[in-house]
C-alpha positions in Angstrom: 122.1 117.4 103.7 118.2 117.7 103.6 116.2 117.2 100.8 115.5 120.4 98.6 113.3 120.6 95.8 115.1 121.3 92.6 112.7 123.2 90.7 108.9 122.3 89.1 109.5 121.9 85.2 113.0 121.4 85.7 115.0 122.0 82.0 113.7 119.7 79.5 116.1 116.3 80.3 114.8 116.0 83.3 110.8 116.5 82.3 111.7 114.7 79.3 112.8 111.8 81.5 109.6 111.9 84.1 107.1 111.9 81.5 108.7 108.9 79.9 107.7 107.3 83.0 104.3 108.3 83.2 103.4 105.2 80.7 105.0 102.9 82.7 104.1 103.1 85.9 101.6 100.3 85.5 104.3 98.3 85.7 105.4 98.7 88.5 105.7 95.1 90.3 105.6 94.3 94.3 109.0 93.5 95.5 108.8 91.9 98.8 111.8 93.3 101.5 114.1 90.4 102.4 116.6 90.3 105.3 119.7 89.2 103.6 123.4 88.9 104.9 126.8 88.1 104.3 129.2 86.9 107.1 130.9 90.3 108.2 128.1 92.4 106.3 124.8 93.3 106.6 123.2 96.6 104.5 122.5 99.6 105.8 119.0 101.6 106.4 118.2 103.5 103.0 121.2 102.6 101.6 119.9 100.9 98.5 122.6 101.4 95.5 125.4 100.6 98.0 123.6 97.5 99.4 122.5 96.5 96.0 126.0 96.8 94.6 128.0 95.4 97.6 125.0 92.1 98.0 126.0 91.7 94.2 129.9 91.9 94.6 129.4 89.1 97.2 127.1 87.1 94.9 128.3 87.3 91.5 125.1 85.4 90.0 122.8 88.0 91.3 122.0 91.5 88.9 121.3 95.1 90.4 118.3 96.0 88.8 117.5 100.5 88.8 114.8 102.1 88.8 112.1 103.5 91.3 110.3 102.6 94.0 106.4 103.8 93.7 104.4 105.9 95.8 101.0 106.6 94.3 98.5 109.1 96.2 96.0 109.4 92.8 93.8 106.2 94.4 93.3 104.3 97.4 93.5 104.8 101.0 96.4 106.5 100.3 94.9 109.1 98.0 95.4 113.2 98.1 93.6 115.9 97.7 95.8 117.1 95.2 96.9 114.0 93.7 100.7 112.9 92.9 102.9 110.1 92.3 106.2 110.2 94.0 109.1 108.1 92.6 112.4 107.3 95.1 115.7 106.2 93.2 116.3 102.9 94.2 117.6 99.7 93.7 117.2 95.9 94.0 118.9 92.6 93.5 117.7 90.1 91.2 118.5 86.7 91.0 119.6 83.9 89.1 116.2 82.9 88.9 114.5 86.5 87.6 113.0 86.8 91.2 114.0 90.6 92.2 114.4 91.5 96.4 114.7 94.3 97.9 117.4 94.0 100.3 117.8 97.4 101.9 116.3 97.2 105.1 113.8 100.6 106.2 112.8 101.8 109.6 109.9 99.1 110.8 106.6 100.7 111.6 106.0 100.7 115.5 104.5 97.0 114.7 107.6 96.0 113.2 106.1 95.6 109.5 108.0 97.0 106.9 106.1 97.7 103.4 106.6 96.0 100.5 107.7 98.5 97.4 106.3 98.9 94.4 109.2 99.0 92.2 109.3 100.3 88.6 112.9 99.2 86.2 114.4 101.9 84.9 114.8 101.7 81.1 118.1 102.4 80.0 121.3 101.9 80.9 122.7 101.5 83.9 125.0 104.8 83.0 122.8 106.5 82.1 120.8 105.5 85.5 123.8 106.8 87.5 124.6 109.8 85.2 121.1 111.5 85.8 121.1 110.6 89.5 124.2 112.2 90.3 124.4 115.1 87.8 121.2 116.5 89.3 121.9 114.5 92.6 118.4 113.5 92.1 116.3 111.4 95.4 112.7 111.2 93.8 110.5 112.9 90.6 106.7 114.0 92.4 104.4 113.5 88.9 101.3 115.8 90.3 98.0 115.5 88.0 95.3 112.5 88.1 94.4 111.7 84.5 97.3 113.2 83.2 100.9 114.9 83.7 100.5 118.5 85.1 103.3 119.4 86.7 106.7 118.2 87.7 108.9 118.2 90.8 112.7 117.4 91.1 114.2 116.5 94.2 117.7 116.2 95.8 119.0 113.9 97.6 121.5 113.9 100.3 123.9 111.7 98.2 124.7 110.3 94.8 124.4 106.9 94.4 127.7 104.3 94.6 128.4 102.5 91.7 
C-alpha cells in the first residue's frame, strides 16, 4: 500500500498528540545503526517494530524503546523553503546497560553509509504507542512552521506495527 496523507488538522487526538511533541523534540538523541543477528535471524529493511520485538524475544535483557525517528528541515543543510519536521514511527532496542541501537537495517547510500537517526522516546505507554499507530495506521506526523506549530500532517503507513 502507498503512503497517503491522512488529512492536515486531523481530529483533535491526533493534533493533540503532535503538538505534545513539539516541546520535546530537543530531545531527540543520536542512535547509531548497528548490524545485529541471531543465528537463523537477521531483521529485515524498514521493519523496525518487528525487528525490535523479535531482537528482544531473543534477548530477554534488552527493552524496545517507541517513539520517532527525526527528520528536521527548519535548519541546516537540510533546511526547506517551507520548513517542516517530519517524524517516522519507529523503534529501537535498548540494553541492559541504557545504551539504545537501532537495529533495523535501511537501504545504504550508493557509498554504503547508512545515517544515524535522531530518535525521540515516545511518552506513554507502550499501548497506548501501538493503539494510535494502528487505529489511524499512522507512518509519520510532518509538524510544518519554523518558530512555532502551524499546521499538521498525518500520514499512513502501509502496515500497523507488530507487537
Amino acid at each position: 500500500m502507498n503512503p497517503q496523507v491522512l488529512k492536515r488538522n486531523a481530529d483533535n487526538i491526533l493534533r493533540r498528540y503532535a503538538e505534545s511533541l513539539c516541546p520535546h523534540l530537543a530531545e531527540a538523541s543520536v542512535v547509531p545503526r548497528v548490524t545485529l543477528s541471531h543465528e537463523s535471524w537477521r531483521p529485515a529493511v524498514h521493519e523496525c517494530h518487528a525487528n525490535v520485538a523479535q531482537w528482544v524475544e531473543l534477548n530477554p535483557a534488552h527493552k524496545a524503546v517507541m517513539g520517532w525517528s527525526v527528520l528536521d528541515r527548519r535548519i541546516g543543510a537540510g533546511a526547506c523553503e517551507s520548513p517542516y519536521v517530519q517524524l517516522f514511527a519507529h523503534s529501537v532496542v535498548e540494553s541492559e546497560d541504557g545504551v539504545l541501537k537501532d537495529v533495523t537495517p535501511v537501504m545504504a547510500a550508493p557509498d554504503g553509509t547508512q545515517d544515524e537517526v535522531r530518535f525521540l522516546r515516545h511518552v506513554g505507554t507502550k499501548e497506548e504507542y501501538v493503539a494510535l499507530l494502528e487505529q489511524y495506521r499512522l507512518g509519520s506526523i510532518v509538524l510544518w512552521g519554523h518558530e512555532k506549530l502551524e499546521d499538521v500532517t498525518f500520514i499512513a503507513a502501509g502496515s500497523p506495527p507488530n507487537e
